[in-house]
mmCIF file of the C-alpha atoms, coordinates in Angstrom:
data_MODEL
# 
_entry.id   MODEL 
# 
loop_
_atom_site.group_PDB 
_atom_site.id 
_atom_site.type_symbol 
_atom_site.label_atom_id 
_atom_site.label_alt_id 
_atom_site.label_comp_id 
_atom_site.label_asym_id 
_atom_site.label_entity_id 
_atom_site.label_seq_id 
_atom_site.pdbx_PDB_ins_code 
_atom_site.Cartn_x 
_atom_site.Cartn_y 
_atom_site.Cartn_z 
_atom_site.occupancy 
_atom_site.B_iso_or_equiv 
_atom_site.pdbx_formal_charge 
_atom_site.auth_seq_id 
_atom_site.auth_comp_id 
_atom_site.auth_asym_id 
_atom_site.auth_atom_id 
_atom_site.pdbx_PDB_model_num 
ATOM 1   C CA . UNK A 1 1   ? 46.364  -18.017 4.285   1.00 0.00 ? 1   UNK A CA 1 
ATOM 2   C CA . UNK A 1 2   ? 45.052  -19.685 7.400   1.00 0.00 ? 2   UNK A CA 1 
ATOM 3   C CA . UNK A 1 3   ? 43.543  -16.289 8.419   1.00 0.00 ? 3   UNK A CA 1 
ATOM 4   C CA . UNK A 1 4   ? 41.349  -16.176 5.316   1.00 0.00 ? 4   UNK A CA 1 
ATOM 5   C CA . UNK A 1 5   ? 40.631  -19.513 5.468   1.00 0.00 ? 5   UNK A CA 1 
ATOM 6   C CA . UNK A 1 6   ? 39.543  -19.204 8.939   1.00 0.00 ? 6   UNK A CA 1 
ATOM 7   C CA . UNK A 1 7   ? 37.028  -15.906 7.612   1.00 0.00 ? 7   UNK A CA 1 
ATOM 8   C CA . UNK A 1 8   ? 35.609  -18.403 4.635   1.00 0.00 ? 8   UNK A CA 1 
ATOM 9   C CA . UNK A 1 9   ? 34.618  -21.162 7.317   1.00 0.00 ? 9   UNK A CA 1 
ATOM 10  C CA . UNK A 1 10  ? 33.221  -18.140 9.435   1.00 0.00 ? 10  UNK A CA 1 
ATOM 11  C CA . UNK A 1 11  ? 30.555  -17.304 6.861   1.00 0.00 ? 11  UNK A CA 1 
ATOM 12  C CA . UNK A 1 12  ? 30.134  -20.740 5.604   1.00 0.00 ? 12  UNK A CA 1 
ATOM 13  C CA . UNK A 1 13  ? 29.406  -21.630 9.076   1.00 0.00 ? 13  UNK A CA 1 
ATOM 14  C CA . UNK A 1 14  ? 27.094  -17.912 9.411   1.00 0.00 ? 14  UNK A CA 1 
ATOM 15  C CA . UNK A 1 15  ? 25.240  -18.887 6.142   1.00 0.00 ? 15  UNK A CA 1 
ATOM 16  C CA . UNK A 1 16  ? 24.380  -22.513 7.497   1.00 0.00 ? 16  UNK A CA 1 
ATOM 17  C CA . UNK A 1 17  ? 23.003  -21.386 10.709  1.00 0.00 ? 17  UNK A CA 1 
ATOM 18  C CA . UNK A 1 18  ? 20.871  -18.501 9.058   1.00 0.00 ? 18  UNK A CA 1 
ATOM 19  C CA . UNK A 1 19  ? 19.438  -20.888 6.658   1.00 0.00 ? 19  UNK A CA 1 
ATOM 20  C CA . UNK A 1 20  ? 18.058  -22.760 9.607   1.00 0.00 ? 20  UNK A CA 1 
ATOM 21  C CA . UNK A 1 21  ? 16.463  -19.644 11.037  1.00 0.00 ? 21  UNK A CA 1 
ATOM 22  C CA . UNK A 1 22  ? 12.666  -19.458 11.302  1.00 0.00 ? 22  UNK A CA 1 
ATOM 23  C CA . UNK A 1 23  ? 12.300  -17.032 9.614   1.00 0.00 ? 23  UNK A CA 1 
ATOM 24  C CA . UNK A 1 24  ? 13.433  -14.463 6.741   1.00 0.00 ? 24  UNK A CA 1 
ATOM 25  C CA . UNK A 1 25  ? 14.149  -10.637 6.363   1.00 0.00 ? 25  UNK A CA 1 
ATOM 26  C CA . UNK A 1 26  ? 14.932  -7.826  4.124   1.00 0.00 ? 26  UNK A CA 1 
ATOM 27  C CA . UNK A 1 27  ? 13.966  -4.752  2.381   1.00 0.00 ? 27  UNK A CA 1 
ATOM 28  C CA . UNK A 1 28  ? 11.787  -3.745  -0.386  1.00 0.00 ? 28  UNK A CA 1 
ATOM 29  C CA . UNK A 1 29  ? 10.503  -0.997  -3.182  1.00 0.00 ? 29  UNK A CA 1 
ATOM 30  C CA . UNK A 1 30  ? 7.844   -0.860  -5.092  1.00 0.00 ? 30  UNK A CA 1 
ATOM 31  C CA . UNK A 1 31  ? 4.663   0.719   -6.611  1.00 0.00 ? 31  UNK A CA 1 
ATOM 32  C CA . UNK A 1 32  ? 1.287   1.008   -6.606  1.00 0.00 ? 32  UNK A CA 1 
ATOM 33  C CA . UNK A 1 33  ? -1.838  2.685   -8.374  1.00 0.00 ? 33  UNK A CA 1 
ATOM 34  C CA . UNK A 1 34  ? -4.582  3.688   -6.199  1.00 0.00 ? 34  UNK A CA 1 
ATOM 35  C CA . UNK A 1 35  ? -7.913  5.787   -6.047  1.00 0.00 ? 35  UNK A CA 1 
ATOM 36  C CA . UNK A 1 36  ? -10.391 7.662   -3.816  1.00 0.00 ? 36  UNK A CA 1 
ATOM 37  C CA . UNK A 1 37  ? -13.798 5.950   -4.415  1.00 0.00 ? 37  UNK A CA 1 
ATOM 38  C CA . UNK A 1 38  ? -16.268 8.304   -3.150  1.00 0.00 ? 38  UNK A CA 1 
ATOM 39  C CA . UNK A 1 39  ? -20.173 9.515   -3.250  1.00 0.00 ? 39  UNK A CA 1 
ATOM 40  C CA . UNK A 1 40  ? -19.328 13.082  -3.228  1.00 0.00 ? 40  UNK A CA 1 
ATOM 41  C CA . UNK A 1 41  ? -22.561 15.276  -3.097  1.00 0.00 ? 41  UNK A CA 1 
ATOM 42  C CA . UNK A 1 42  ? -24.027 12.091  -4.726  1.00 0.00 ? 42  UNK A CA 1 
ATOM 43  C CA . UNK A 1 43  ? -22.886 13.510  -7.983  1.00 0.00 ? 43  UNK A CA 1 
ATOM 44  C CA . UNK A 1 44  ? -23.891 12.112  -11.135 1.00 0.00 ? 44  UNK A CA 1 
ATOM 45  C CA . UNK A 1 45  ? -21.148 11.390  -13.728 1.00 0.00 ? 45  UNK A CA 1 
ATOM 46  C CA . UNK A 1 46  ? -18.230 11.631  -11.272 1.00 0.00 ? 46  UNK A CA 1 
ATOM 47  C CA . UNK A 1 47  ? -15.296 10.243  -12.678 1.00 0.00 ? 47  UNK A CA 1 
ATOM 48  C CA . UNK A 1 48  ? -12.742 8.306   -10.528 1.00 0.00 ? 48  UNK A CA 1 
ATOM 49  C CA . UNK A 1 49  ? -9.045  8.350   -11.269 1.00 0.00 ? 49  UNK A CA 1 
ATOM 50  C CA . UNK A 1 50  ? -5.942  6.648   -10.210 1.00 0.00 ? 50  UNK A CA 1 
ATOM 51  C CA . UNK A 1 51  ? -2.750  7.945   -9.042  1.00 0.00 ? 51  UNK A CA 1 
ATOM 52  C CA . UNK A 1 52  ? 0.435   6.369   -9.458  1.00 0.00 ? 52  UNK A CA 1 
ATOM 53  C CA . UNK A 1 53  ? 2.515   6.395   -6.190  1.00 0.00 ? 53  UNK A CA 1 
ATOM 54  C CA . UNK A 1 54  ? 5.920   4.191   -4.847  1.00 0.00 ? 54  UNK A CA 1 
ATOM 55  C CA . UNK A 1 55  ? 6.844   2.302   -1.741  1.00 0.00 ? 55  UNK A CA 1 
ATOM 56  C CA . UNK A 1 56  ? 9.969   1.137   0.064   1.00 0.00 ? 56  UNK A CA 1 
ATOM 57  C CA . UNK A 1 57  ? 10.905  -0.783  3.522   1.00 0.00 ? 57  UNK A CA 1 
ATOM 58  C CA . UNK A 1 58  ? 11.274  -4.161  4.998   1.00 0.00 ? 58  UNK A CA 1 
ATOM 59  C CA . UNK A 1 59  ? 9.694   -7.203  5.566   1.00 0.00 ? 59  UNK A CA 1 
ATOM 60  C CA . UNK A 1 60  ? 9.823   -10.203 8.363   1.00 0.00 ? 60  UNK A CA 1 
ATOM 61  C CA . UNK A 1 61  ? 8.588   -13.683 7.435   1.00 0.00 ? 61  UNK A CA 1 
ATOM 62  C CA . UNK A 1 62  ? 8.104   -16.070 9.910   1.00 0.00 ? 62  UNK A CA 1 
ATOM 63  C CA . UNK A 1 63  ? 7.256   -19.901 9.777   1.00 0.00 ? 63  UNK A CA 1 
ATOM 64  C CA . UNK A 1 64  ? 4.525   -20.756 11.890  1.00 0.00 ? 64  UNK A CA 1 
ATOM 65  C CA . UNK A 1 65  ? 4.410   -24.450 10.779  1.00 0.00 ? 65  UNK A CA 1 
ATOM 66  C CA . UNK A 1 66  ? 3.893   -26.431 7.908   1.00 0.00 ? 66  UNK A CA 1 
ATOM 67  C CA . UNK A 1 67  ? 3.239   -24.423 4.582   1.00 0.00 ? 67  UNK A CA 1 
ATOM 68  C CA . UNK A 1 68  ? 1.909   -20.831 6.315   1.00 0.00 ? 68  UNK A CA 1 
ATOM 69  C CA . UNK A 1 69  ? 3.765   -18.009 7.260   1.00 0.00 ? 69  UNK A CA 1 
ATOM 70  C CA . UNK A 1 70  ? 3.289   -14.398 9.040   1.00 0.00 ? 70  UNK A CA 1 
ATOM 71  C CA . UNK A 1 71  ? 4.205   -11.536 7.100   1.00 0.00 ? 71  UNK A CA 1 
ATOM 72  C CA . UNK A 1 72  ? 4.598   -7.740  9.033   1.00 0.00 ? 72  UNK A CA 1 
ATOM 73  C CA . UNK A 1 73  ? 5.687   -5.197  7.185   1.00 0.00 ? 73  UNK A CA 1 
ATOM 74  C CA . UNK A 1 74  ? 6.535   -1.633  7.564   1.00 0.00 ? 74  UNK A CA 1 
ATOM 75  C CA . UNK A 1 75  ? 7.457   0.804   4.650   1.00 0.00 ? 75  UNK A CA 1 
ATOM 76  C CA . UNK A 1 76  ? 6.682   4.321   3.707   1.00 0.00 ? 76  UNK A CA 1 
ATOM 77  C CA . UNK A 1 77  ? 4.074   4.830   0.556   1.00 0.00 ? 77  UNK A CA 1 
ATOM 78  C CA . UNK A 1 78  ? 2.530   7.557   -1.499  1.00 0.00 ? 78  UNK A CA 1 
ATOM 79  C CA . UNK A 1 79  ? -1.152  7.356   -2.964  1.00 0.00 ? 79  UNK A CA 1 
ATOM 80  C CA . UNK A 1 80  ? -3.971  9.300   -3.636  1.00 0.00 ? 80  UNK A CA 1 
ATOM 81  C CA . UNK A 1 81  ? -6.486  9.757   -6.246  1.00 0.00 ? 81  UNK A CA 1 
ATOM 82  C CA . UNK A 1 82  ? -8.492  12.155  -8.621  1.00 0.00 ? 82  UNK A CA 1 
ATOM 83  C CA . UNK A 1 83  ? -12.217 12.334  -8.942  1.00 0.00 ? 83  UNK A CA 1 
ATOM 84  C CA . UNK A 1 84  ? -14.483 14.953  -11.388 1.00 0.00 ? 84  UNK A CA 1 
ATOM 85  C CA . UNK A 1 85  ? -17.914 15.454  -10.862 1.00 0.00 ? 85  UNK A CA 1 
ATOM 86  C CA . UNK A 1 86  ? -20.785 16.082  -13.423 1.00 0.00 ? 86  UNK A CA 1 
ATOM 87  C CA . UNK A 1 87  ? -22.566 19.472  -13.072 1.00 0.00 ? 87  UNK A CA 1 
ATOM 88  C CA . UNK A 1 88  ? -23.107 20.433  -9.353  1.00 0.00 ? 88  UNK A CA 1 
ATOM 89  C CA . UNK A 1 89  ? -24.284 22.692  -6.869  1.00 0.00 ? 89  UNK A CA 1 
ATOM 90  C CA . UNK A 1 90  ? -21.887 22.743  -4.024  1.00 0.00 ? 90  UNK A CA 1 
ATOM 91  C CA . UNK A 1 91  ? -23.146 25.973  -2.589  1.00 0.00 ? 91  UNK A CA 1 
ATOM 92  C CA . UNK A 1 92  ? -24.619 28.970  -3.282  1.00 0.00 ? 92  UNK A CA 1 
ATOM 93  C CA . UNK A 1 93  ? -21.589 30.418  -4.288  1.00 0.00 ? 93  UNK A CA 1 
ATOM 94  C CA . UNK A 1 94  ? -21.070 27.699  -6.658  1.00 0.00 ? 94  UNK A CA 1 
ATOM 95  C CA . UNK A 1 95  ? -23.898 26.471  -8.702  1.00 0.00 ? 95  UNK A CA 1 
ATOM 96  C CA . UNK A 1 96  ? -23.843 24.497  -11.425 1.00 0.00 ? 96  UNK A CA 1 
ATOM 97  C CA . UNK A 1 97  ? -20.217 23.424  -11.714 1.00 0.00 ? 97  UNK A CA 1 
ATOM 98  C CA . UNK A 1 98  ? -17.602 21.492  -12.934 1.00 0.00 ? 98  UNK A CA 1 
ATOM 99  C CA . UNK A 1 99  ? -15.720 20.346  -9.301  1.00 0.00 ? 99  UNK A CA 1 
ATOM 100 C CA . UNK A 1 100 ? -12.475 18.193  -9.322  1.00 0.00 ? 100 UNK A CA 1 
ATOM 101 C CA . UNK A 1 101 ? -10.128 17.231  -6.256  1.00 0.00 ? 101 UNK A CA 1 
ATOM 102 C CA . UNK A 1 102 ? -6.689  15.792  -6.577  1.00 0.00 ? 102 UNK A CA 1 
ATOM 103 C CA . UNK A 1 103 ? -5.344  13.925  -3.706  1.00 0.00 ? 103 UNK A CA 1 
ATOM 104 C CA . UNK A 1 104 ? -1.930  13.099  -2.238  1.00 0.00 ? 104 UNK A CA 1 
ATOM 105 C CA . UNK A 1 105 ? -1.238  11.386  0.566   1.00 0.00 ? 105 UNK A CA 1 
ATOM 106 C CA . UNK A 1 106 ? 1.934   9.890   2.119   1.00 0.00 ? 106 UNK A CA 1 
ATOM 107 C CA . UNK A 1 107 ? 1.698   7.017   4.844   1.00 0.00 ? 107 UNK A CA 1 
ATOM 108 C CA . UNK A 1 108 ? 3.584   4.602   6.901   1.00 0.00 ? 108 UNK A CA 1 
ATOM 109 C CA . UNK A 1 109 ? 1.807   1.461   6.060   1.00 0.00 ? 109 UNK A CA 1 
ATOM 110 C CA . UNK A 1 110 ? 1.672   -2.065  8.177   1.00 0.00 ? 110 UNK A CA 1 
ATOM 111 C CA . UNK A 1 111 ? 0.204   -4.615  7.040   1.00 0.00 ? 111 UNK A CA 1 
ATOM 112 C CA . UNK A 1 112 ? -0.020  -8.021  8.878   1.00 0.00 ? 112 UNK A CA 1 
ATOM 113 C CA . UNK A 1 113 ? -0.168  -11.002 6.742   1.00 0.00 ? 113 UNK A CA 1 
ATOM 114 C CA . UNK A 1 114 ? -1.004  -14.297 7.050   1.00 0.00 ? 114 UNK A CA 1 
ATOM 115 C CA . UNK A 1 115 ? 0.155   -16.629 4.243   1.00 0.00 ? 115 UNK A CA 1 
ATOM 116 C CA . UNK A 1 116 ? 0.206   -19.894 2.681   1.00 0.00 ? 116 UNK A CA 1 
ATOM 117 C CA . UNK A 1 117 ? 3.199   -21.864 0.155   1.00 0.00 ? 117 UNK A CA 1 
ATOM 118 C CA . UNK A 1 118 ? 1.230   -23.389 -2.422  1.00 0.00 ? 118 UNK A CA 1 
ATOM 119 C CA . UNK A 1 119 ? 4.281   -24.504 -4.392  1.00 0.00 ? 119 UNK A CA 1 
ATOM 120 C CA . UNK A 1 120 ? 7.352   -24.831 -1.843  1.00 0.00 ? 120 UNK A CA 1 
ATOM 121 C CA . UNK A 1 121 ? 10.949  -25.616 -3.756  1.00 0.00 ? 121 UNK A CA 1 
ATOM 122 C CA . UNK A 1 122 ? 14.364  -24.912 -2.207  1.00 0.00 ? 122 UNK A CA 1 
ATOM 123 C CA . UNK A 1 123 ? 14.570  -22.310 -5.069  1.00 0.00 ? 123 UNK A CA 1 
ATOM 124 C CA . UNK A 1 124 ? 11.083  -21.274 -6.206  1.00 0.00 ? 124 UNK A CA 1 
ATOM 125 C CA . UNK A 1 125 ? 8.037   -20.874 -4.044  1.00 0.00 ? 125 UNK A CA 1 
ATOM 126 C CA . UNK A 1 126 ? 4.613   -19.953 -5.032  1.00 0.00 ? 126 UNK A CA 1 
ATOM 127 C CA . UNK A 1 127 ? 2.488   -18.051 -2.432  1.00 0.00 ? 127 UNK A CA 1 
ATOM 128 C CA . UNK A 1 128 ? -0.626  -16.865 -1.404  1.00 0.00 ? 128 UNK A CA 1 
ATOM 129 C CA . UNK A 1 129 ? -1.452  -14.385 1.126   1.00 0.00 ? 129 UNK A CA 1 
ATOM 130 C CA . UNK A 1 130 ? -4.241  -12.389 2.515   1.00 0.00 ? 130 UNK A CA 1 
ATOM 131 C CA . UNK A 1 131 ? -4.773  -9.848  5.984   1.00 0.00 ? 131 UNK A CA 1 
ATOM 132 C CA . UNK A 1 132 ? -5.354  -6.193  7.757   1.00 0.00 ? 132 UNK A CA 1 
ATOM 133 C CA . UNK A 1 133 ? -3.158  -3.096  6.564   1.00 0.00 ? 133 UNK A CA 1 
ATOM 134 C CA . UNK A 1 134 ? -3.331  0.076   8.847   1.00 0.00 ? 134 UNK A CA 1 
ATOM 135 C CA . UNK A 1 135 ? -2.070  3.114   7.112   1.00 0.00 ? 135 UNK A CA 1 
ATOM 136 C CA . UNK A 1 136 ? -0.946  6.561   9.347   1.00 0.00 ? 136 UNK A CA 1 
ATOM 137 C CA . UNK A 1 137 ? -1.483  9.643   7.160   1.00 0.00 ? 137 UNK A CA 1 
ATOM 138 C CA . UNK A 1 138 ? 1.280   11.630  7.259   1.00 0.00 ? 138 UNK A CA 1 
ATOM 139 C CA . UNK A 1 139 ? 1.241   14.094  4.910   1.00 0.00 ? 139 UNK A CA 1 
ATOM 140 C CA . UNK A 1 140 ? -2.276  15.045  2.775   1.00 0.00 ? 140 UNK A CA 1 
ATOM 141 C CA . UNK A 1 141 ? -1.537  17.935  -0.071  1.00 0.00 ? 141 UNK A CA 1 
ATOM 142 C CA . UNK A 1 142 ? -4.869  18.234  -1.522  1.00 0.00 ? 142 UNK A CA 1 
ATOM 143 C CA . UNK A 1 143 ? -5.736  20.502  -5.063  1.00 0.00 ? 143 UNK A CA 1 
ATOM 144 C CA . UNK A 1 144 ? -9.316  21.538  -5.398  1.00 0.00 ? 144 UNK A CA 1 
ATOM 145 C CA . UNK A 1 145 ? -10.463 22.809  -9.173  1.00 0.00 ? 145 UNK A CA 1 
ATOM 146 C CA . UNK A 1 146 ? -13.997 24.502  -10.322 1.00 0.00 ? 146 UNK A CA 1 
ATOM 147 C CA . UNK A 1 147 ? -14.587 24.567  -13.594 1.00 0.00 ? 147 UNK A CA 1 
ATOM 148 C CA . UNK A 1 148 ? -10.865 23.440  -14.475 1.00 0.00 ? 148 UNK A CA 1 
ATOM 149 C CA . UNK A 1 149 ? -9.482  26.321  -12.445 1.00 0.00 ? 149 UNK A CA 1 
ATOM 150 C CA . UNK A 1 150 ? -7.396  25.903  -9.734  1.00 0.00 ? 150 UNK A CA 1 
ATOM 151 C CA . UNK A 1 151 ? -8.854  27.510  -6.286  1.00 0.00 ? 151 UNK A CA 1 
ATOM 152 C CA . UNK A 1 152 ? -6.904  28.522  -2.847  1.00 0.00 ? 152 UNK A CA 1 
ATOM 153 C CA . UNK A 1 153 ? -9.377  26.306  -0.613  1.00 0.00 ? 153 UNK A CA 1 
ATOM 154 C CA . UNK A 1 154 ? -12.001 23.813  -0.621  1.00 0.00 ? 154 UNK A CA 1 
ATOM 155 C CA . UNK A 1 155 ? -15.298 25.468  -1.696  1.00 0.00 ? 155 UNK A CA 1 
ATOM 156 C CA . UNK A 1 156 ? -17.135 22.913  0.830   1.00 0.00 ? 156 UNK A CA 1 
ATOM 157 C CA . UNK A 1 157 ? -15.418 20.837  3.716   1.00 0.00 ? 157 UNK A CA 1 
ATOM 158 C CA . UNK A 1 158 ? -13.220 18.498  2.533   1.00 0.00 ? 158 UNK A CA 1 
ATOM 159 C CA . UNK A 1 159 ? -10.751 17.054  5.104   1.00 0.00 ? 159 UNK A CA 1 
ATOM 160 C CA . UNK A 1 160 ? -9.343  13.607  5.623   1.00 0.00 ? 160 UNK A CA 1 
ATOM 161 C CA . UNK A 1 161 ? -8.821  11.481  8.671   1.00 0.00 ? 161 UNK A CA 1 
ATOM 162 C CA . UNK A 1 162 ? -5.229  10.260  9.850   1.00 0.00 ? 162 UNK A CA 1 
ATOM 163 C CA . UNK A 1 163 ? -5.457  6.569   9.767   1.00 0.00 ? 163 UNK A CA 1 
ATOM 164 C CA . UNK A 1 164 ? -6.783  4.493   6.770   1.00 0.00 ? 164 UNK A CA 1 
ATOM 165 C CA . UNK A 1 165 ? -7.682  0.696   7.758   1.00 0.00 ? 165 UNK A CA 1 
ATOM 166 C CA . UNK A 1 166 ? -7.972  -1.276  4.664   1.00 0.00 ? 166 UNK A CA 1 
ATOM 167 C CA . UNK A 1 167 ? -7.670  -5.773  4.268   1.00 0.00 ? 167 UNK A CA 1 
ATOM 168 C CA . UNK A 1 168 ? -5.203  -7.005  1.696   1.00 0.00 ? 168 UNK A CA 1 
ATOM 169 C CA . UNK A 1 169 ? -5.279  -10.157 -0.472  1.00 0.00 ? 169 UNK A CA 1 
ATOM 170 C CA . UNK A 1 170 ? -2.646  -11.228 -2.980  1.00 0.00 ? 170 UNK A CA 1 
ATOM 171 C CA . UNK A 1 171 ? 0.011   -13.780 -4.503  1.00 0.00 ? 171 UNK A CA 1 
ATOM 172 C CA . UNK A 1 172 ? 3.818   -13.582 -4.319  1.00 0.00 ? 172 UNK A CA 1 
ATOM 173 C CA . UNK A 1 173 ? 7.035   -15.465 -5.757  1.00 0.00 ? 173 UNK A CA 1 
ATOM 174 C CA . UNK A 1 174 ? 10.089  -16.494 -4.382  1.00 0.00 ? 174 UNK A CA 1 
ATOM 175 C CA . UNK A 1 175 ? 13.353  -16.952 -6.787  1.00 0.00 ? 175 UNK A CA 1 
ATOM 176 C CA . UNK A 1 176 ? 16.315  -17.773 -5.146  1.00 0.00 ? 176 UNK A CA 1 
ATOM 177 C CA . UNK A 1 177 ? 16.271  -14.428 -2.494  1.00 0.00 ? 177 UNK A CA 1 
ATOM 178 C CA . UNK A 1 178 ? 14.381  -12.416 -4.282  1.00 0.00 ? 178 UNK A CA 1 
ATOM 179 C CA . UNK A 1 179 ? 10.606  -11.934 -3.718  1.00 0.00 ? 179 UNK A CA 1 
ATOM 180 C CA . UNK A 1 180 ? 7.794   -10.331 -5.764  1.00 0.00 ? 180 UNK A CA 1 
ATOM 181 C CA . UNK A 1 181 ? 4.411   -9.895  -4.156  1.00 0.00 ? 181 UNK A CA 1 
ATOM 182 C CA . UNK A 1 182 ? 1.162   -8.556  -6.150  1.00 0.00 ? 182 UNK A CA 1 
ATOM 183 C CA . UNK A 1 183 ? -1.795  -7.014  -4.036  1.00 0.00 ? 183 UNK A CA 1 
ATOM 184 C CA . UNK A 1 184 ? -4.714  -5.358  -4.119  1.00 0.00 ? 184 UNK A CA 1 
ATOM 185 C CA . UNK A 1 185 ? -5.893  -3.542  -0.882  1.00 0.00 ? 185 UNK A CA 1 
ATOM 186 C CA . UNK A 1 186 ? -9.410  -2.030  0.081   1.00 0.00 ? 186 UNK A CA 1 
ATOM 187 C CA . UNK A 1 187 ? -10.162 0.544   2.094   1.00 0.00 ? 187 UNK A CA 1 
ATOM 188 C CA . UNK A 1 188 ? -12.401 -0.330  5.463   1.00 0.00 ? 188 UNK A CA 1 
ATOM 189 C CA . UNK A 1 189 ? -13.571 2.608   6.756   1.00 0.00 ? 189 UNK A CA 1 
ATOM 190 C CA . UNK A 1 190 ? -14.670 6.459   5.742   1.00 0.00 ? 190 UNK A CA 1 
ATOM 191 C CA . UNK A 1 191 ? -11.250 8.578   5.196   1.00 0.00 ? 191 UNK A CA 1 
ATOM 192 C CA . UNK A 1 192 ? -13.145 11.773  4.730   1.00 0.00 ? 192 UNK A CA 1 
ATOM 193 C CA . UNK A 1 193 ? -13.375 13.890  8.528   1.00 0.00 ? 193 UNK A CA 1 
ATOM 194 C CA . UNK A 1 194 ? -16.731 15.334  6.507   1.00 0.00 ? 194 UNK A CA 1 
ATOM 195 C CA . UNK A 1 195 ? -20.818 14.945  7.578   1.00 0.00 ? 195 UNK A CA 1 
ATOM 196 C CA . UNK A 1 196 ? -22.613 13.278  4.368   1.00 0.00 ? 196 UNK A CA 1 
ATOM 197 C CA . UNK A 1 197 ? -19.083 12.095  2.306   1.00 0.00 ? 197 UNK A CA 1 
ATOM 198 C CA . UNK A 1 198 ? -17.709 8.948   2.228   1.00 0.00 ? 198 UNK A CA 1 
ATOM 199 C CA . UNK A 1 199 ? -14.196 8.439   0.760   1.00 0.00 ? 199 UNK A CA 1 
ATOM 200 C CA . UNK A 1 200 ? -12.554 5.167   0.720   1.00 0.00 ? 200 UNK A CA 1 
ATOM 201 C CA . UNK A 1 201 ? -9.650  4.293   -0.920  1.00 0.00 ? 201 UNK A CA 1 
ATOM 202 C CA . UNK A 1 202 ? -8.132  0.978   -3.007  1.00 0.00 ? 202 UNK A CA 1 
ATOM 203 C CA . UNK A 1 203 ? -5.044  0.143   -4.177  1.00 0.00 ? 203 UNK A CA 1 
ATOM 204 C CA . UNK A 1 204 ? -2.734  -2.421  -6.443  1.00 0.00 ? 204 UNK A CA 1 
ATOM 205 C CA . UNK A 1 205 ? 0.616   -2.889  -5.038  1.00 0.00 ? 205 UNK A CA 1 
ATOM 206 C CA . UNK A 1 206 ? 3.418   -4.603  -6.641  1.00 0.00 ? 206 UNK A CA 1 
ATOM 207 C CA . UNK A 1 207 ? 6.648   -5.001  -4.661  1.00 0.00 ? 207 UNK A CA 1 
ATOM 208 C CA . UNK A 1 208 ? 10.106  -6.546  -4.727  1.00 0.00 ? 208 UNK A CA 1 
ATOM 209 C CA . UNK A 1 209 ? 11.779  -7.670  -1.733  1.00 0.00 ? 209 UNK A CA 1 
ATOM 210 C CA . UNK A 1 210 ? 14.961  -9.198  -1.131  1.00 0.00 ? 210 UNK A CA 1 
ATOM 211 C CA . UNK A 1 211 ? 15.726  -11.921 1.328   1.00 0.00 ? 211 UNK A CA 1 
ATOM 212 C CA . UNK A 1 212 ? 18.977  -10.958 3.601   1.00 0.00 ? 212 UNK A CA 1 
ATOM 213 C CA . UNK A 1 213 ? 18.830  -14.596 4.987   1.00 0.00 ? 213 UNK A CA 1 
# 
């Protein structure tokens, strides 16, 4: 009896001291729905479509006084996107067609947050946050179509780079230890490794986290 008593005060004790920690951490999952956004061949009638794609790691949230707080994260993520163009020429071997890509990607994400409680309860908080993301490309499976058929290879250069630096903004919840953030992130600079293309990407992310202490 006085050994389990002894274990109870042990985590009381553990609890208390956590609770007076700076800061909080703990995993997460979620998902998100992104696209490429792109000028490809300055196409007319191209046709941009999202991808649906899923997330999971952990999060560290420190005080930094007052109301704000710094959020790194680190978690692994799909994405990608779809786009169609109108009619095109994208060589002479290729006149006047129909030319779709569909994009995969999977990336370890970081994003480095800066944030603000708006509404800050003992068991509800109400948050805002904004800040940089850098994504590292590590896997890119890539299907290229003409005229609704599949093909083996890109009919023109098509490549991507291996790091994707995008800005995130967003609002988040807090209910008891669990924590739901909403984002949307956009793409900073040129993904595509091709002269004359610009792809950039953009992204809504919706994630639950839980608080270990």
């Amino acid at each position: 009896m006085k050994r389990i008593t002894l274990v109870m005060l042990s985590i009381i004790m553990a609890t208390g001291a956590f609770a007076q920690l700076p800061f909080t951490l703990g995993p997460k999952i979620g998902f998100n729905s992104s696209k490429v956004v792109t000028d490809f061949h300055n196409a007319n009638d191209l046709k941009e479509e999202s991808k649906t794609g899923f997330l999971f790691g952990g999060f560290l949230r420190v005080n930094v006084g007052g109301k704000l707080y710094l959020q790194p994260e680190v978690y692994w993520a799909t994405k990608g996107g779809d786009f169609t163009t109108g009619t095109v020429t994208l060589s002479p071997q290729f006149p006047n067609v129909i030319y779709s890509q569909e994009t995969k990607l999977q990336t370890i994400d970081v994003p480095v947050l800066i944030g603000a409680k708006i509404i800050d309860m003992k068991v509800f908080n109400l948050r805002l946050m904004t800040g940089p993301v850098v994504s590292f490309i590590t896997s890119k499976d890539v299907e290229y179509k003409i005229n609704g058929t599949t093909i083996q290879s890109a009919p023109v250069p098509a490549g991507y780079k291996d790091v994707i630096w995008g800005i995130q903004a967003g609002a988040g919840i807090d209910i008891m230890n669990f924590t739901l953030d909403v984002r949307y992130e956009w793409g900073l600079n040129n993904i595509s490794d091709v002269a004359n293309a610009n792809y950039k990407s953009k992204l809504l992310n919706v994630s639950l986290g839980f608080k270990l202490f």
